[in-house]
LUMKOLFI-75518 format. One line per field, with one value per residue (C-alpha): y, x, z; residue number from 1; residue in one letter. Coordinates in nm, 4 decimals, always signed. Example, Ala and Ser with C-alpha at 12.3 -4.5 7.8 and 13.67 -1.06 7.14 Angstrom:
2
c2 [-0.4500, -0.1060]
c1 [+1.2300, +1.3670]
c3 [+0.7800, +0.7140]
seq [1, 2]
type [A, S]
***
This chain:
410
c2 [+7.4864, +7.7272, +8.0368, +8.4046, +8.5538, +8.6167, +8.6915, +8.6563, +9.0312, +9.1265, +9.3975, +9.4104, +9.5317, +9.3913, +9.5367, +9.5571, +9.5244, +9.6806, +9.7023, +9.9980, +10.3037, +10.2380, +10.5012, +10.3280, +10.0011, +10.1662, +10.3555, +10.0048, +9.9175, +10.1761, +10.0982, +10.0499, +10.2863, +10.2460, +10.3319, +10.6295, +10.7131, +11.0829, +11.0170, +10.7373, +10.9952, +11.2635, +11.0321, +10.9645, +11.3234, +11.3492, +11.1049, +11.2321, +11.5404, +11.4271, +11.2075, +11.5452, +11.6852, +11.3051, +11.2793, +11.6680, +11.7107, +11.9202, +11.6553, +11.5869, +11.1993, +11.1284, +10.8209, +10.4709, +10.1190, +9.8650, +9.6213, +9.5538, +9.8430, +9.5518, +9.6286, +9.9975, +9.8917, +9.6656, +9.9898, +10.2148, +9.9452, +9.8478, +10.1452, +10.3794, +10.0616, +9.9089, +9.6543, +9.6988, +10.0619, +10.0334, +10.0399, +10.1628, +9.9786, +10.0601, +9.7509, +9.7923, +9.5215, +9.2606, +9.5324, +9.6563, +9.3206, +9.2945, +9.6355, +9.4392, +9.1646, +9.3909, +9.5631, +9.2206, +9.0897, +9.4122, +9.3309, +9.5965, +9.6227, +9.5892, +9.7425, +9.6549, +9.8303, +9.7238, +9.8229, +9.6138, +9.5593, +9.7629, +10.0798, +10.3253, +10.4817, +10.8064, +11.0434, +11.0186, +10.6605, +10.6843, +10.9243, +10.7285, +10.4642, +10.6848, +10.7985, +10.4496, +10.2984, +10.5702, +10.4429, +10.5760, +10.4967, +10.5017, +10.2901, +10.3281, +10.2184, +10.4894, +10.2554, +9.9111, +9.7138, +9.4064, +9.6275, +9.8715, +10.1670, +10.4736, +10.5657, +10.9650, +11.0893, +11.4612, +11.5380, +11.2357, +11.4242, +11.6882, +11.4378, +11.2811, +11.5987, +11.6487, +11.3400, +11.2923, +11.0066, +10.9564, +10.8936, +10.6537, +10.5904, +10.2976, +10.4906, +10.2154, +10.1385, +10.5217, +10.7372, +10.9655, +10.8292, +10.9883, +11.2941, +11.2760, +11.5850, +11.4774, +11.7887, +11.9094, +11.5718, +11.5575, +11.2345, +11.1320, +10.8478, +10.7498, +10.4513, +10.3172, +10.1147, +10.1731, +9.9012, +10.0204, +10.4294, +10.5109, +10.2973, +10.1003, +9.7179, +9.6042, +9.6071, +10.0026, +10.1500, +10.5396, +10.6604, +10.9913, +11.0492, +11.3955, +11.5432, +11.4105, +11.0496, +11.0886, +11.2094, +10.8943, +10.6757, +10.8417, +10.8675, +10.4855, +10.4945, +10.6944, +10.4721, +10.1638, +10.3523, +10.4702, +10.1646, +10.0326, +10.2738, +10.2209, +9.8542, +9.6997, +9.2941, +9.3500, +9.0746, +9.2596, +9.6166, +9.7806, +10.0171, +9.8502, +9.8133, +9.4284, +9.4731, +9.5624, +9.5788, +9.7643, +10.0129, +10.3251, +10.5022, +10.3404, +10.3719, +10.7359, +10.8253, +10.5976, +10.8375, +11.1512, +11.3557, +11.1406, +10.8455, +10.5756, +10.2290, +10.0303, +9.8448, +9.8322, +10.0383, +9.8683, +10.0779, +9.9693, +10.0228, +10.3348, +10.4401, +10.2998, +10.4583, +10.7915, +10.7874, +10.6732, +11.0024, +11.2212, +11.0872, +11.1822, +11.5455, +11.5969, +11.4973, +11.6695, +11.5534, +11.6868, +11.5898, +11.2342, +11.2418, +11.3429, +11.1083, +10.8519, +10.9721, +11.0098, +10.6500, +10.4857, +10.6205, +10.4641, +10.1142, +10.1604, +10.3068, +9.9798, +9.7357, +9.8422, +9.8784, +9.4953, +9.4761, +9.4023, +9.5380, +9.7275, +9.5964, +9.7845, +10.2000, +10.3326, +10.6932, +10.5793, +10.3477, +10.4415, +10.6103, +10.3417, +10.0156, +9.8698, +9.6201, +9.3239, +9.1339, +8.7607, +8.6976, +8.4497, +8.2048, +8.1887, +7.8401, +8.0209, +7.8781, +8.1547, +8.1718, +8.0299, +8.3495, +8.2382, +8.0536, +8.3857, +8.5363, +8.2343, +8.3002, +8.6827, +8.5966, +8.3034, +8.4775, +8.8759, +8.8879, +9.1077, +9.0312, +9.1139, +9.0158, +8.7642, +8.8555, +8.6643, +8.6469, +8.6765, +8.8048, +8.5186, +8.3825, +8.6940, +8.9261, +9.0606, +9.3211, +9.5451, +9.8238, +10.1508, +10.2608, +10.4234, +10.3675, +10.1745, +10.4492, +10.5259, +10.5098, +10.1852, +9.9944, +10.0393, +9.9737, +9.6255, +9.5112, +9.5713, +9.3724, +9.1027, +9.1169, +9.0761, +8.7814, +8.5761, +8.6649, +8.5551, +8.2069, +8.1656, +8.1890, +8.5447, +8.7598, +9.0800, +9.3495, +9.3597, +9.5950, +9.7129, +9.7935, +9.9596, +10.1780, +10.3022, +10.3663, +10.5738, +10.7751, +10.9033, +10.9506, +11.1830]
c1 [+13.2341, +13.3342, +13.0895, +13.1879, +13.4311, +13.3064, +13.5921, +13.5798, +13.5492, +13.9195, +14.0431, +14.3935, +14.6476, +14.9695, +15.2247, +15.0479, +14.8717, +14.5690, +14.1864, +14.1901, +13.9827, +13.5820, +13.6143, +13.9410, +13.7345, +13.4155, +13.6766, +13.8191, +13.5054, +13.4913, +13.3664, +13.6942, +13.7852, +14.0641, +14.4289, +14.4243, +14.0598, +14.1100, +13.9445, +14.1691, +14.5236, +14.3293, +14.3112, +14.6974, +14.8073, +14.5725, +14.7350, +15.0666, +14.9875, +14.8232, +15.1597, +15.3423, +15.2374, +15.1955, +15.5893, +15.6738, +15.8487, +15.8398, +15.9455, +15.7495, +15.8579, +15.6230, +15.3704, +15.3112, +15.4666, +15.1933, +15.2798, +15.3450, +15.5973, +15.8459, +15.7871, +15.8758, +16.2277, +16.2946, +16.2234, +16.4198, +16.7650, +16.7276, +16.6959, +16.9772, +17.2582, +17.4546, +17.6371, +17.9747, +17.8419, +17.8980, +17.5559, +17.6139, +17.3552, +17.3090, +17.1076, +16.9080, +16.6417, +16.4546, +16.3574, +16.7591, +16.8714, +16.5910, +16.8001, +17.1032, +16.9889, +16.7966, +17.1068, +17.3429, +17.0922, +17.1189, +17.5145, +17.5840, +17.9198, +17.7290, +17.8500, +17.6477, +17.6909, +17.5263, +17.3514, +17.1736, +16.8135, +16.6442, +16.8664, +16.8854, +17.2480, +17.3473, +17.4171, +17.8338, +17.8324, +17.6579, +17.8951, +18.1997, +18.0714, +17.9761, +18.3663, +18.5226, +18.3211, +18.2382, +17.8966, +17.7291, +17.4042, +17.3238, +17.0042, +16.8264, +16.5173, +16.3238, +16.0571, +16.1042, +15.8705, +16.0569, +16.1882, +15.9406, +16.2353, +16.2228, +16.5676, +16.6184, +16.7181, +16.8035, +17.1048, +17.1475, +17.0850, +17.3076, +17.5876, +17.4825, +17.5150, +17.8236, +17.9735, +17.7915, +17.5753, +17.2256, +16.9833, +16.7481, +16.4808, +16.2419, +15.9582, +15.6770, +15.6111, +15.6644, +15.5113, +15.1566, +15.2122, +15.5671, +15.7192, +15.8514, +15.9922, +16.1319, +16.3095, +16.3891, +16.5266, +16.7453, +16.5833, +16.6802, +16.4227, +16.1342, +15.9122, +15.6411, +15.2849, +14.9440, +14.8891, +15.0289, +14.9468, +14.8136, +14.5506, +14.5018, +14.5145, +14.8479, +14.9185, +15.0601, +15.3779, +15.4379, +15.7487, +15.9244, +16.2624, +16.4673, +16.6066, +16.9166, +16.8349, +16.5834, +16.8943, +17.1100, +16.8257, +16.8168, +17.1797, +17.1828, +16.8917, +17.1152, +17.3693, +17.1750, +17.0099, +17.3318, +17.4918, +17.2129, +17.1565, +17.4641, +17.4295, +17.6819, +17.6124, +17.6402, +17.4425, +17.5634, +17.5078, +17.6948, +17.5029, +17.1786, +16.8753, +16.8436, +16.4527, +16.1618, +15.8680, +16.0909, +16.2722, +16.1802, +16.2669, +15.9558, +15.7302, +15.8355, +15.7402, +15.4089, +15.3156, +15.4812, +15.2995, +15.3756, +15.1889, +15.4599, +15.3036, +15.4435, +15.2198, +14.8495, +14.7839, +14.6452, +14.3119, +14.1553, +14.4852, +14.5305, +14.1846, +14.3029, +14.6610, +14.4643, +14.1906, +14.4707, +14.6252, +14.3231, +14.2154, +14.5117, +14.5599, +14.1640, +14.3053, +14.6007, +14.9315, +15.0402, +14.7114, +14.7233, +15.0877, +15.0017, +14.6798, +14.9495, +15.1253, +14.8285, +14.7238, +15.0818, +15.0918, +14.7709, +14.8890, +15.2614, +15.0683, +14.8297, +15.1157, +15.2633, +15.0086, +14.9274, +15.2727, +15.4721, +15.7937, +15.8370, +16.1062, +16.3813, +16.4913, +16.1305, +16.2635, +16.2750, +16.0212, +15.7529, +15.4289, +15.2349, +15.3987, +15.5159, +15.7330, +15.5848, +15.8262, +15.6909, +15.6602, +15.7151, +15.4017, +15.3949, +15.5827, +15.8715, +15.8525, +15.7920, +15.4653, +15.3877, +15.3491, +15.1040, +14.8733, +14.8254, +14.8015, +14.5645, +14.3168, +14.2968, +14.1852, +14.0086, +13.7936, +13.7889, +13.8576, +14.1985, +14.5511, +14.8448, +15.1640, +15.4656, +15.8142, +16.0652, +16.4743, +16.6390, +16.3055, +16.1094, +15.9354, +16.0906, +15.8270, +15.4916, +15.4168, +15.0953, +15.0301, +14.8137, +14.8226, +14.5896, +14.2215, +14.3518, +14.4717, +14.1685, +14.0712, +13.8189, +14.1010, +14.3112, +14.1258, +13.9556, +14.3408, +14.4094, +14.1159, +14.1520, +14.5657, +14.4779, +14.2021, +14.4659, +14.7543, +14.5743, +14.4259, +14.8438, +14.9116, +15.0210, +14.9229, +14.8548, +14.6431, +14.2680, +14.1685, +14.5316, +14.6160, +14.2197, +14.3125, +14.6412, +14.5067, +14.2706, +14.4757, +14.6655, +14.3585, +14.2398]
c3 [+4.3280, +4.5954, +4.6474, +4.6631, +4.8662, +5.2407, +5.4142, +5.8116, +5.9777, +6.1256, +6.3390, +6.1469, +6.4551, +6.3346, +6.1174, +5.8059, +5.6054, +5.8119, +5.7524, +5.4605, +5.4927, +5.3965, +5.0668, +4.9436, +4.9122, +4.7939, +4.5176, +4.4106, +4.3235, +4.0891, +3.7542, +3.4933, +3.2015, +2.9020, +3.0729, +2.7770, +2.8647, +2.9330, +3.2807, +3.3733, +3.2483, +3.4069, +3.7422, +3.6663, +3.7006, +3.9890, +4.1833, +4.0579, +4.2106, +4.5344, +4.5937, +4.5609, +4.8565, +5.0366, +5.0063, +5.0553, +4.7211, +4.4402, +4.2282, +3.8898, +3.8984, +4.1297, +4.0545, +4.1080, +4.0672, +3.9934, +4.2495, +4.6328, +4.8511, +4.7110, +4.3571, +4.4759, +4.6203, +4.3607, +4.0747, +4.2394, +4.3288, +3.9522, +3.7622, +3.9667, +4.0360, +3.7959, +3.8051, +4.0230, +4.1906, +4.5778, +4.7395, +5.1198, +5.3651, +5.7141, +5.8742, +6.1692, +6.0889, +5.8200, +5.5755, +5.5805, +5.4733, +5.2070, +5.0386, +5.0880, +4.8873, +4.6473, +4.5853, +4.5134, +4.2668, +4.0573, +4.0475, +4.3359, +4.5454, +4.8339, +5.1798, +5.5377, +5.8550, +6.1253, +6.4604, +6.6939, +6.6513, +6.8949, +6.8304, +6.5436, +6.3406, +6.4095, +6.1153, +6.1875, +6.2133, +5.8372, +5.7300, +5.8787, +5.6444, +5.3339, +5.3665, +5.4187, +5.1031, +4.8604, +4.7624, +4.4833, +4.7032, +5.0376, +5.0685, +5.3951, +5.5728, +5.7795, +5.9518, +5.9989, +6.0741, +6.2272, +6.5326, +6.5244, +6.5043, +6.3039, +6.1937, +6.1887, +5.8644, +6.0021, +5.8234, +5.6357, +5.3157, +5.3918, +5.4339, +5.1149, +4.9161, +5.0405, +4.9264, +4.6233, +4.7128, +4.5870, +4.8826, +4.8243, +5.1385, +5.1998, +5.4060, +5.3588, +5.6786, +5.8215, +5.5552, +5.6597, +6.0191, +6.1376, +6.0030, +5.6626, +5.4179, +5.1215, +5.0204, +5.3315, +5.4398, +5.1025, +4.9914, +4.6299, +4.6011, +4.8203, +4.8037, +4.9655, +4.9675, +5.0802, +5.3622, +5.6627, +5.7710, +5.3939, +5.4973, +5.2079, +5.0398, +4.9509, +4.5801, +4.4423, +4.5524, +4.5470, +4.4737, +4.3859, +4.2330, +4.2028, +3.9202, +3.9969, +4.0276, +3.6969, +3.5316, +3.6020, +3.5550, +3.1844, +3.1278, +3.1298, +2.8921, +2.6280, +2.6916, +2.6284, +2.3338, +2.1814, +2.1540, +2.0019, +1.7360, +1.6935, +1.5226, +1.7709, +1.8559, +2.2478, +2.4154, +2.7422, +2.7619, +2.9893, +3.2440, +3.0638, +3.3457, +3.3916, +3.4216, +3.1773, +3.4141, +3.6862, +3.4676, +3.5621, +3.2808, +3.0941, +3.3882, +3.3703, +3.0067, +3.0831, +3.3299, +3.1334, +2.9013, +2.6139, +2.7601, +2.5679, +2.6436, +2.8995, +3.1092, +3.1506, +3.5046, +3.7340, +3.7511, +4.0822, +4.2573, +4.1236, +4.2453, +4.5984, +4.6066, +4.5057, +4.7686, +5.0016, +4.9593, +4.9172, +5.2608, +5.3696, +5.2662, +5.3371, +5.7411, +5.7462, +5.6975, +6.0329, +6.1893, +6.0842, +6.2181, +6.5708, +6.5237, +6.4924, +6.7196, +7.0356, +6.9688, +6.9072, +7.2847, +7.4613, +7.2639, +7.4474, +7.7671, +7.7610, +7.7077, +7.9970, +8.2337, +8.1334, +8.3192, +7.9690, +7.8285, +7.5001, +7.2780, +7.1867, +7.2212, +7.2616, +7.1952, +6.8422, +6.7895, +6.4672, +6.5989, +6.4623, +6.5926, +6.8916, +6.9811, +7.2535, +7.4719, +7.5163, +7.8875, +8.1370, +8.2348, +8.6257, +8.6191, +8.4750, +8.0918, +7.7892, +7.6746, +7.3265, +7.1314, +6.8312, +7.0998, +7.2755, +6.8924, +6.7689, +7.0361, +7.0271, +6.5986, +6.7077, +6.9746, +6.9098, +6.5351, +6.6332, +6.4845, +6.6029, +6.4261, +6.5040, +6.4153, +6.2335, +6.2371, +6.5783, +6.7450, +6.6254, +6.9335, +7.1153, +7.0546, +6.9199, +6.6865, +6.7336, +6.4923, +6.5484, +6.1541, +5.8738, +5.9169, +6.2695, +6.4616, +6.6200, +7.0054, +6.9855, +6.7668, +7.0686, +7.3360, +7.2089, +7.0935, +7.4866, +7.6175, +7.3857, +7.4594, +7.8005, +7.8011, +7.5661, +7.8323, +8.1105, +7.9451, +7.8419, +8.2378, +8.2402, +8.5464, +8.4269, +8.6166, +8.5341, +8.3166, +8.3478, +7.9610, +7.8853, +8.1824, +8.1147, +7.7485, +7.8849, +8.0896, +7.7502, +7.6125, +7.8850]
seq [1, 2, 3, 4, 5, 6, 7, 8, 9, 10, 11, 12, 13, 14, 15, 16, 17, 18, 19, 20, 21, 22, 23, 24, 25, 26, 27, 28, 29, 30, 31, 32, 33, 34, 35, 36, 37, 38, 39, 40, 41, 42, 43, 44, 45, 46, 47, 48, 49, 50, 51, 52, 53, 54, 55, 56, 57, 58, 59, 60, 61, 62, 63, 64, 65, 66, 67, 68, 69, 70, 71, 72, 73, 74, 75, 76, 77, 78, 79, 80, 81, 82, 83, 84, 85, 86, 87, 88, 89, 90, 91, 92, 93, 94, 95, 96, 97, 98, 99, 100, 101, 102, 103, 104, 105, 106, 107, 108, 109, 110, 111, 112, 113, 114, 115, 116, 117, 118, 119, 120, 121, 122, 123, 124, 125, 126, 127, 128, 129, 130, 131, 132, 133, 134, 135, 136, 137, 138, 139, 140, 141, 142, 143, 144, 145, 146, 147, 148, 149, 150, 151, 152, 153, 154, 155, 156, 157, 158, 159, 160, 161, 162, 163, 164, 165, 166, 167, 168, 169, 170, 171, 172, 173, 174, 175, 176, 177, 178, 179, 180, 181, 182, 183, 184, 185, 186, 187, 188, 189, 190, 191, 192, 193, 194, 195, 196, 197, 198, 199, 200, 201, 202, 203, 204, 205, 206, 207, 208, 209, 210, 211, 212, 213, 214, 215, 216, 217, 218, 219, 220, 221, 222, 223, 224, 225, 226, 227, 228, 229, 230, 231, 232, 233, 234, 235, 236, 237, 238, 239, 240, 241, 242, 243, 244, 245, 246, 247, 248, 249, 250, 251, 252, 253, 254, 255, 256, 257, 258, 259, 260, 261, 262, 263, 264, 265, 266, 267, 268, 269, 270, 271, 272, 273, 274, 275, 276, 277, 278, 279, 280, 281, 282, 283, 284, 285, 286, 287, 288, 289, 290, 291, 292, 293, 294, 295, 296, 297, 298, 299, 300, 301, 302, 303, 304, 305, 306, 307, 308, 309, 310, 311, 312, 313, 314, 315, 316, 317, 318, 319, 320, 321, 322, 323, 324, 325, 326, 327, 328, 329, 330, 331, 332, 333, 334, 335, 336, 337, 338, 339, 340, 341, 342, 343, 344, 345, 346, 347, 348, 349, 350, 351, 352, 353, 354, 355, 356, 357, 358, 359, 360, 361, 362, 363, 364, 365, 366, 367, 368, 369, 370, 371, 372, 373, 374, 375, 376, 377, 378, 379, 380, 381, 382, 383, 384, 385, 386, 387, 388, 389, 390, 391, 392, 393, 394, 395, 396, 397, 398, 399, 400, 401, 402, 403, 404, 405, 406, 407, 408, 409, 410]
type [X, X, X, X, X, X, X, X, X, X, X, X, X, X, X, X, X, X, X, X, X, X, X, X, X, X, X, X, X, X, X, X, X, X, X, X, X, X, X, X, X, X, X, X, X, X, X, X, X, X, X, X, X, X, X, X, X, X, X, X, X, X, X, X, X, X, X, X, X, X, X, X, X, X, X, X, X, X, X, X, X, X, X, X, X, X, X, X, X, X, X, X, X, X, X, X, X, X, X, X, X, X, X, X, X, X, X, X, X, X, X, X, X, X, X, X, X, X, X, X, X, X, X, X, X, X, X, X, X, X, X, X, X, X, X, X, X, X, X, X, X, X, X, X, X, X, X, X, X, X, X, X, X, X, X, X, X, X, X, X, X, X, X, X, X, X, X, X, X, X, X, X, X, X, X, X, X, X, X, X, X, X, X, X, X, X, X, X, X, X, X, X, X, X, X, X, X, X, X, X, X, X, X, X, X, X, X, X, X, X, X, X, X, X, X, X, X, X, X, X, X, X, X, X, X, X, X, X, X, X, X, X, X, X, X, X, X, X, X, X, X, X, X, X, X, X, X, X, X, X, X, X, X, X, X, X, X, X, X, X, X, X, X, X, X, X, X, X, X, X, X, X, X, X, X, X, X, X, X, X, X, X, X, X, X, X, X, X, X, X, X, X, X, X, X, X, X, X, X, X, X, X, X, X, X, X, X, X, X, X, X, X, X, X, X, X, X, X, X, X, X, X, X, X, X, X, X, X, X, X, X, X, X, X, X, X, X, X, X, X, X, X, X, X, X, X, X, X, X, X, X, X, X, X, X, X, X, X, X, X, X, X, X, X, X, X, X, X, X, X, X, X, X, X, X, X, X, X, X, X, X, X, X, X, X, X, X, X, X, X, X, X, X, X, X, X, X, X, X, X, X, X, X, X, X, X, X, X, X, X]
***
């Protein structure tokens, strides 16, 4: 019989998920109450609220998915494409290609353009595309995690409108760490998850939707509905959302004023995802962001004053990741990036994260996000990052990441 769960201590440093703020763990551990307990609905609209101002919108469909920053993506692709709608998607990473398939498995006309990774779009290359293909969305990622870039979305919105495109936006790995408007940005849909700067366990994605996507997300409701009522035997209906748990338009009257039964909320997420955000209004939105954005620095400082080279167009990389080129060993030969990884877990309790795709092997991941992005997080990444690098047979300069940290810190 195994015993209880003792879980080795970790300094999480990767790309997420990351060690979640003490009072989101002491609120999971909250004692449970009925999902129509008016304290539990009166926690719903809390959180509903909180999000609000977490997001920058005004919008009232603003809540949770129950479920992983996935679960999020996979809501929002579901409920606003039907099948045969062109779905524009501008790739500049992993988490790109994940909309792209999203968006075929909901029946979407799918439409990729593409950019390096390591480099961001700029808003007329989007637009060149938005007038070539005539999407009905553009689905973009603002952070990604697998090239560490932050895409801008200045104007992107405005281009939308202009077109009539709904703009949906994946900000999971960016949002409370970079800059992030909703309305002023023009964002249609937004979705995201706790375990990266939200500082919080994997598990419940935020979103928000505007009026204007709720209102196509409910037009195909009284579609569906109408054809029903109206006795027809239509095993295919058209426009009909091909998911029950991800439909949006149920989640919605869930966490509406009606309170129509969907699913049973997941109660200790929802106490996480709303200490997530009430941590992160009690801070500051704009404080965490340039708390982000201070230590994001000292990690990029220490890499390279252990002599290493940032991956990719550092003028757009997120605040609260950073890209690692593998080095050379002395003799020449790479290094063996998960031996250099193993021993900084094995010996310091720190992670740091591989990558995957064309950078697997190519390069490491370190994160400075949530509860992370703080000064002795940094600093005992770098000294552990440099013991590993000079077991592998990497020269680096002693003490040569902990300094330059420092220096950004004075």
């Amino acid at each position: 019989m195994p015993g209880p769960l003792d879980p080795p201590p970790r300094l999480l440093m990767g790309p997420g998920p990351v060690n979640a703020y003490p009072t989101v763990l002491r609120a999971m551990s909250a004692g449970m109450v009925g999902q129509f307990d008016p304290a539990m609905t009166g926690y719903m609209n809390e959180t509903m609220q909180l999000y609000r101002q977490v997001f920058g919108t005004s919008n009232e469909a603003t809540l949770l998915v129950d479920g992983t920053s996935r679960a999020g993506i996979e809501a929002a692709l579901v409920s606003l494409v039907e099948a045969g709608d062109r779905v524009l998607v501008p790739v500049f990473g992993r988490f790109g290609q994940l909309l792209c398939e999203i968006a075929e498995r909901c029946g979407a006309d799918v439409h990729v353009r593409e950019v390096g990774w390591g480099d961001v779009f700029e808003p007329e290359q989007i637009e060149k595309a938005i007038v070539e293909t005539e999407p009905t969305v553009l689905a973009l990622v603002h952070g990604d995690t697998s090239t560490t870039m932050l895409q801008p979305f200045e104007g992107i919105g405005e281009i939308c409108e202009r077109h009539g495109v709904l703009f949906y936006a994946d900000v999971t790995a960016s949002l409370g760490g970079n800059a992030f408007v909703m309305d002023d940005l023009g964002v249609d849909v937004a979705t995201a998850g706790l375990q990266k700067c939200l500082g919080g366990p994997p598990g419940s994605a935020p979103i928000s939707l505007s009026p204007r996507a709720v209102e196509r997300i409910e037009r195909r409701r009284s579609i569906e509905a109408g054809i029903l009522d109206a006795g027809d035997e239509i095993v295919e209906i058209p426009g009909r959302i091909r998911s029950n748990y991800f439909d949006l338009a149920m989640i919605m009257d869930y966490w509406g004023e009606r309170r129509l039964n969907h699913h049973t909320e997941a109660t200790s997420m929802l106490y996480a995802a709303r200490e997530c955000a009430r941590v992160l209004l009690e801070e500051g939105i704009d404080e965490a962001v340039a708390r982000h954005r201070l230590h994001g620095a000292a990690m990029l400082a220490g890499v390279r004053g252990l002599g290493l080279t940032p991956y990719g167009d550092v003028a757009h990389k997120m605040h609260n990741c950073v890209g690692v080129e593998i080095p050379p060993r002395a003799d020449g030969e790479r290094v063996d990036g998960e031996e250099v990884r193993k021993m900084m877990l094995e010996r310091f309790g720190v992670e740091i994260g591989t990558s995957f795709g064309p950078l697997r092997g190519r390069i490491w991941r370190i994160g400075t996000m949530g509860y992370n992005a703080r000064t002795d997080a940094v600093l005992t990444t770098l000294a552990a990052f440099e013991h590993a690098l000079r077991h592998a047979g990497v020269g680096v300069p002693a003490g040569g990441g902990v300094d330059a940290a420092l220096e950004v810190y004075r």
